[in-house]
C-alpha positions as CSV (number, residue, x, y, z in Angstrom):
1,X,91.6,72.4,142.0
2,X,94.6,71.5,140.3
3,X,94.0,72.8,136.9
4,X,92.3,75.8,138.4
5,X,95.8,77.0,140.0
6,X,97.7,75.8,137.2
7,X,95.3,77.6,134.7
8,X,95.9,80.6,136.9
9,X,99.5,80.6,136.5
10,X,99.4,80.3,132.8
11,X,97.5,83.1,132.3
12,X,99.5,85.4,134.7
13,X,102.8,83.9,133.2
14,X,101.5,84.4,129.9
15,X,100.6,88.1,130.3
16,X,103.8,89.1,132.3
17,X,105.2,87.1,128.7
18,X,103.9,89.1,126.3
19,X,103.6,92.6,128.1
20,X,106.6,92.5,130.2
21,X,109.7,90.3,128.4
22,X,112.5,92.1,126.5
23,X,112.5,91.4,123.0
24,X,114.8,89.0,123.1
25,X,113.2,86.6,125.7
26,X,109.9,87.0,123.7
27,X,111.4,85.6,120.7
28,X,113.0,83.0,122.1
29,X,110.1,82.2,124.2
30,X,107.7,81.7,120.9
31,X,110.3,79.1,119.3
32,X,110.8,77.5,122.5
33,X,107.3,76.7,123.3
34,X,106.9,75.7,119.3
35,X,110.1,73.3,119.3
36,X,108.6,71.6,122.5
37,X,105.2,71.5,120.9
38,X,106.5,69.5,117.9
39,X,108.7,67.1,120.4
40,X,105.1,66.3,122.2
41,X,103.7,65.6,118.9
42,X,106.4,63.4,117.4
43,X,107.3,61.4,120.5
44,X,103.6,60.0,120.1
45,X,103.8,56.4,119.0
46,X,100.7,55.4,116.0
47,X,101.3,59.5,114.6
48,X,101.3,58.0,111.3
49,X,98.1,59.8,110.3
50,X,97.2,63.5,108.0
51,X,96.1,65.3,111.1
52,X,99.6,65.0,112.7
53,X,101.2,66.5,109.8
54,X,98.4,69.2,109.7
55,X,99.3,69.9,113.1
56,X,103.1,69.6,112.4
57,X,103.0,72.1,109.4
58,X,101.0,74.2,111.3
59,X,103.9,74.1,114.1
60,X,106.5,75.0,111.4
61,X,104.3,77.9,110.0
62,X,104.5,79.7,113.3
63,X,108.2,79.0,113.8
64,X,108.6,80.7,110.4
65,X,106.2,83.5,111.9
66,X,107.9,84.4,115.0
67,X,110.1,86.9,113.6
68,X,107.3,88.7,111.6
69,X,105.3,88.5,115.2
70,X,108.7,89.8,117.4
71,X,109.7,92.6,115.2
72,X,106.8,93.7,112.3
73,X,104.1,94.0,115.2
74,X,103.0,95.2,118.3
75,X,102.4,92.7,121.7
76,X,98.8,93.9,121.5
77,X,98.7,92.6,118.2
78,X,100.2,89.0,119.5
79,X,97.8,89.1,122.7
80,X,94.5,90.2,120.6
81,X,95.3,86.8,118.6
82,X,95.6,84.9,121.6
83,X,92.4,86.2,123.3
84,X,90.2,85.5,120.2
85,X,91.1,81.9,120.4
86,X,91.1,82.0,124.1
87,X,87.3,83.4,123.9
88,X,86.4,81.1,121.2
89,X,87.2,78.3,123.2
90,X,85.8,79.3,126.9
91,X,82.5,80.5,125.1
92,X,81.9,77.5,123.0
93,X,82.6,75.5,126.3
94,X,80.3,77.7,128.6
95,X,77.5,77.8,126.0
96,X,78.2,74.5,124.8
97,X,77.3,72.9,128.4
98,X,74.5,75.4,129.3
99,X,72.4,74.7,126.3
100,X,74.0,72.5,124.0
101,X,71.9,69.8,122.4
102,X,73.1,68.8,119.2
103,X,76.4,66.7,118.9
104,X,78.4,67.9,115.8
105,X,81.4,65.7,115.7
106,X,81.1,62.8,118.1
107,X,83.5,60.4,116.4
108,X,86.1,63.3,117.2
109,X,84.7,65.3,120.4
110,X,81.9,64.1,122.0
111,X,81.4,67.3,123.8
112,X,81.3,69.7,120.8
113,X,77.5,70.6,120.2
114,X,76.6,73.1,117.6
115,X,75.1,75.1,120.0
116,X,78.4,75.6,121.7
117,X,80.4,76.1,117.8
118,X,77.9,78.9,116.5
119,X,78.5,80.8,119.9
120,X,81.9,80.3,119.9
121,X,82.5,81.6,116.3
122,X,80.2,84.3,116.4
123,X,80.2,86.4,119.8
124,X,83.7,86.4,120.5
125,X,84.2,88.8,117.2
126,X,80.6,90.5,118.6
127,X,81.8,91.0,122.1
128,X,85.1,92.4,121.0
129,X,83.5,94.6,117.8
130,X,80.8,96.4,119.9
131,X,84.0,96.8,123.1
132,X,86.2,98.8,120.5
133,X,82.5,100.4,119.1
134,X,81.9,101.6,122.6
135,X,84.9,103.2,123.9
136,X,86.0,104.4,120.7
137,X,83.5,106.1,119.1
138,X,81.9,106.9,122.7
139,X,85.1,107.4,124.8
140,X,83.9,105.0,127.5
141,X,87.4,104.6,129.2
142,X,90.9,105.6,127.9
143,X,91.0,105.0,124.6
144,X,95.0,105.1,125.2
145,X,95.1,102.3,127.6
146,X,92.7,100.5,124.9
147,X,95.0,100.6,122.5
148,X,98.2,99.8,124.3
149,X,97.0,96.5,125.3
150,X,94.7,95.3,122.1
151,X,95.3,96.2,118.3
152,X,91.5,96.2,117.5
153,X,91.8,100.1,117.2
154,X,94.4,99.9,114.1
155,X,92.7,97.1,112.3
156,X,89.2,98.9,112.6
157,X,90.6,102.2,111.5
158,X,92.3,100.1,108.3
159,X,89.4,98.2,107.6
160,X,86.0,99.4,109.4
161,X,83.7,97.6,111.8
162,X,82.0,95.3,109.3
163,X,85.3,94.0,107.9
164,X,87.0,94.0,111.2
165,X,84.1,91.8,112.3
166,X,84.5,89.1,109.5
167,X,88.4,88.7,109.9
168,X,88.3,88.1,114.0
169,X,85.0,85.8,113.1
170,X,87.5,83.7,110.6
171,X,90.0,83.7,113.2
172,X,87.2,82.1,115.8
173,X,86.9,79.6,113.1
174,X,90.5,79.3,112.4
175,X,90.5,78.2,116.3
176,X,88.1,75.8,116.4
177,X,89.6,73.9,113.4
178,X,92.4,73.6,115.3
179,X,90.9,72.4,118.3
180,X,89.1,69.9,116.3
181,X,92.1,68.7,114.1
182,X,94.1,68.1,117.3
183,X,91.1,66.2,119.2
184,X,91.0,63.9,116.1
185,X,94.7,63.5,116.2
186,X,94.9,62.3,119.6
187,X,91.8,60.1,119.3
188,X,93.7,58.4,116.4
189,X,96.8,58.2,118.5
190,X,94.6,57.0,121.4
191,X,96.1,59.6,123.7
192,X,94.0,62.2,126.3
193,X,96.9,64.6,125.9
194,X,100.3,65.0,124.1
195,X,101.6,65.1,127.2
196,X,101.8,65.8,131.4
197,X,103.9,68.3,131.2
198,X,101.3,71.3,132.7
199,X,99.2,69.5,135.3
200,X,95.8,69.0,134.9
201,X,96.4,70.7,131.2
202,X,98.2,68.0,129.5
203,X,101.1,69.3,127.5
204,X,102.4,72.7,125.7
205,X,101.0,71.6,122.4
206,X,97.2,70.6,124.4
207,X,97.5,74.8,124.9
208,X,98.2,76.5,121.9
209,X,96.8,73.9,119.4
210,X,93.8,76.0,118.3
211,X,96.5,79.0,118.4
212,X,98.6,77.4,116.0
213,X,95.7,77.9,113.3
214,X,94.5,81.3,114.8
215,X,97.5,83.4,114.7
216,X,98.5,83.0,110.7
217,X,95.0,83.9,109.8
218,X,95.2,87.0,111.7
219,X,98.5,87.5,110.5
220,X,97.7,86.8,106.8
221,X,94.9,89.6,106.7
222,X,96.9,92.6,108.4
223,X,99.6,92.0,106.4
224,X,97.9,91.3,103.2
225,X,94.9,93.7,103.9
């Protein structure tokens, strides 16, 4: 029950975050939760090992990326990113306990199956592809509203469907490397969590690790593409 309410609030606080704060608070939001991250990570005693510093570089790339994030782009942009890690990783759960069979990485997370990794890479980008399909090109509901709250619109009309579908499938992977990198981290470390700071959720770092890979893909191809 506890990390039911407590996921609750985190997902209310974080959209009142991203879709409410001035710009200001938003900014200094991003590096707070980052410089926090990083103090979970190296307050870990036995963090003498690569996946650490994998996690640590990744910290500083999105330090370095919170300005392009606060002032090149939109906060649809920011929360698209977060919800295709945030459906990667409830859909490989889900289908991962509902019909997962085959253990992938046991020595890292003995609850990944491959079931769960191929339906977490590949229907989030399908689910989100055929929602933009539908009320775009079919004018389901307000294509307005749409828009406002997820940048799938702009990078389809830049790109296409097909392309679109590729970059938010990398993403997915982007995510689950992350996920993975960190699990093997704090196996090393002999940790559950890098820390108790959200109850029943472990610490800030425990929440955004699959982010911290996830956002400067996304990133990298709208800027680049």
């Amino acid at each position: 029950m506890k990390r039911i309410i407590t996921g609750l609030a985190l997902g209310i606080s974080a959209l009142c975050f991203v879709f409410l704060s001035s710009n200001f608070i938003f900014q200094l939001g991003l590096y707070g939760l980052l410089i926090i991250s990083s103090f979970e990570l190296l307050s870990q005693k036995n963090k003498n090992n690569i996946f650490v510093w994998i996690i640590f570089t990744m910290v500083l790339v999105n330090i370095l990326l919170v300005k392009v994030i606060t002032e090149d782009f939109s906060r649809s942009f920011f929360f698209t990113v977060l919800l295709i890690s945030v459906l990667t990783d409830i859909i490989a759960l889900v289908f991962g306990r509902l019909i997962g069979r085959i253990k992938i990485v046991p020595t890292i997370s003995p609850n990944k199956t491959l079931e769960g990794f191929i339906s977490g890479l590949f229907l989030p980008a399908i689910l989100l592809i055929s929602l933009s399909f539908f009320i775009l090109e079919n004018n389901m509901f307000n294509s307005d509203i749409f828009s406002q709250y997820l940048y799938l619109d702009s990078l389809i009309f830049e790109l296409g469907y097909f392309s679109s579908l590729i970059i938010l499938t990398l993403c997915s992977l982007a995510s689950i490397f992350g996920d993975l990198v960190a699990s093997k981290a704090k196996r090393l470390m002999n940790v559950k969590d890098f820390s108790n700071l959200l109850p029943g959720h472990g610490g800030i770092l425990d929440r955004i690790d699959s982010h911290l890979f996830c956002i400067p893909i996304f990133i990298s191809f709208n800027i680049f593409l």
